[in-house]
N, C-alpha and C positions, 0 to 999 in steps of 0.2 A: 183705361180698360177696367180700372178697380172698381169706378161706380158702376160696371155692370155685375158685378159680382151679387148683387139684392136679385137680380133675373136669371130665369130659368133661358139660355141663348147658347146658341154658336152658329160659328162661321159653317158654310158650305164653299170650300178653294177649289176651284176647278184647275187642275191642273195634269195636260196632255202632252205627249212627248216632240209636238209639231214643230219645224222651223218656222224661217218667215216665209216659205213657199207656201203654207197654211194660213199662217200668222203674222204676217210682217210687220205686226206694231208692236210685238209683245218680246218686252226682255227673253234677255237667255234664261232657258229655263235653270241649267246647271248654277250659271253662277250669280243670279238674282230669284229668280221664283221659288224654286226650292230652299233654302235657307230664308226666304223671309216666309215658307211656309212653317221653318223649323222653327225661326224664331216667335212666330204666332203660338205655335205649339205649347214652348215654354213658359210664353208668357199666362195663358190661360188654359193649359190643360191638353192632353191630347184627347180627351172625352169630347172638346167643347171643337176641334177642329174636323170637320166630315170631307174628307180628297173626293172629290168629283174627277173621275175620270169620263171625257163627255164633250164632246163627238166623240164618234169612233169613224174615221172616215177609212174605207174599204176602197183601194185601187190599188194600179199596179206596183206604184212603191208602196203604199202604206197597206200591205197584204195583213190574212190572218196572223199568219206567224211572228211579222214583224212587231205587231200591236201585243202579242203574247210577249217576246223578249222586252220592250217596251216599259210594258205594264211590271215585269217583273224587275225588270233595272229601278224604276220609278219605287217599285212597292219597298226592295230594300236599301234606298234614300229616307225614306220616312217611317220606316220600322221606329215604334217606340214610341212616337210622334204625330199617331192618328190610331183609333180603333174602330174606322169605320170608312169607308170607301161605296159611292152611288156610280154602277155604270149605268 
Protein backbone atom coordinates (compact mmCIF):
# COMPACT_ATOMS: atom_id res chain seq x y z
CA UNK A 1 0.00 0.00 0.00
CA UNK A 2 3.16 2.43 0.61
CA UNK A 3 3.99 2.51 -2.99
CA UNK A 4 0.80 4.26 -3.49
CA UNK A 5 1.46 6.74 -1.34
CA UNK A 6 3.49 8.97 -4.68
CA UNK A 7 -0.54 9.00 -6.12
CA UNK A 8 -3.21 11.00 -5.54
CA UNK A 9 -6.07 7.61 -4.79
CA UNK A 10 -8.67 5.95 -2.77
CA UNK A 11 -10.74 3.23 -2.31
CA UNK A 12 -14.63 3.54 -2.82
CA UNK A 13 -16.02 0.34 -0.13
CA UNK A 14 -19.42 -0.47 -0.74
CA UNK A 15 -20.71 -1.49 2.10
CA UNK A 16 -24.69 -2.22 2.74
CA UNK A 17 -26.57 -3.66 5.82
CA UNK A 18 -28.01 -6.81 3.54
CA UNK A 19 -27.87 -10.61 4.42
CA UNK A 20 -27.41 -13.36 2.15
CA UNK A 21 -31.35 -13.10 1.36
CA UNK A 22 -29.63 -10.11 -0.76
CA UNK A 23 -26.19 -11.17 -0.81
CA UNK A 24 -25.64 -14.68 -0.31
CA UNK A 25 -21.87 -14.73 -1.26
CA UNK A 26 -20.72 -11.79 0.79
CA UNK A 27 -19.11 -12.36 4.34
CA UNK A 28 -20.74 -11.05 7.51
CA UNK A 29 -20.90 -7.74 7.29
CA UNK A 30 -20.30 -7.27 11.39
CA UNK A 31 -17.64 -9.59 11.69
CA UNK A 32 -15.64 -9.53 8.47
CA UNK A 33 -16.53 -6.36 6.30
CA UNK A 34 -16.52 -3.76 8.55
CA UNK A 35 -13.23 -4.17 10.41
CA UNK A 36 -11.44 -5.09 7.18
CA UNK A 37 -13.22 -1.66 6.22
CA UNK A 38 -11.45 -0.36 9.62
CA UNK A 39 -8.43 -1.81 8.95
CA UNK A 40 -8.13 -0.25 5.39
CA UNK A 41 -8.89 2.87 7.10
CA UNK A 42 -5.89 2.63 9.27
CA UNK A 43 -3.80 1.72 7.12
CA UNK A 44 -4.14 4.58 4.62
CA UNK A 45 -6.14 7.23 6.06
CA UNK A 46 -9.84 7.77 6.55
CA UNK A 47 -9.69 10.73 3.77
CA UNK A 48 -8.53 8.01 1.33
CA UNK A 49 -11.57 5.49 2.23
CA UNK A 50 -15.22 6.78 0.57
CA UNK A 51 -18.32 4.08 2.38
CA UNK A 52 -20.56 3.60 -0.65
CA UNK A 53 -23.74 2.93 0.76
CA UNK A 54 -25.43 1.54 -2.67
CA UNK A 55 -28.20 -0.23 -3.53
CA UNK A 56 -30.79 0.91 -1.51
CA UNK A 57 -33.43 -1.67 -2.19
CA UNK A 58 -37.05 -0.64 -1.03
CA UNK A 59 -39.49 -3.50 -0.02
CA UNK A 60 -41.53 -4.83 2.52
CA UNK A 61 -38.51 -5.83 4.75
CA UNK A 62 -36.12 -3.58 3.61
CA UNK A 63 -38.68 -0.39 4.16
CA UNK A 64 -37.67 3.46 4.53
CA UNK A 65 -37.14 3.44 8.07
CA UNK A 66 -35.39 0.29 8.29
CA UNK A 67 -32.64 1.58 5.70
CA UNK A 68 -32.55 4.88 8.19
CA UNK A 69 -31.73 2.66 11.42
CA UNK A 70 -29.44 0.74 9.19
CA UNK A 71 -27.60 3.45 7.76
CA UNK A 72 -27.13 4.89 11.19
CA UNK A 73 -25.95 1.60 13.02
CA UNK A 74 -23.46 1.19 10.03
CA UNK A 75 -22.53 5.20 10.22
CA UNK A 76 -21.50 4.81 13.94
CA UNK A 77 -19.16 1.54 13.20
CA UNK A 78 -17.13 3.65 11.03
CA UNK A 79 -17.21 6.99 12.72
CA UNK A 80 -13.43 8.21 12.76
CA UNK A 81 -12.73 5.92 9.99
CA UNK A 82 -14.27 7.43 6.63
CA UNK A 83 -15.15 11.25 5.91
CA UNK A 84 -17.13 10.62 3.16
CA UNK A 85 -20.05 8.39 2.41
CA UNK A 86 -21.75 8.17 -1.76
CA UNK A 87 -25.48 7.12 -1.54
Amino acid sequence: MRKLDAYAYYFQFTLTPYGPELEPNVADKDTSIVPTFIELSKMIGSDRVIWRYDSIVITSKWTLDRHIAEFTRLSDKLAGYTKKVII
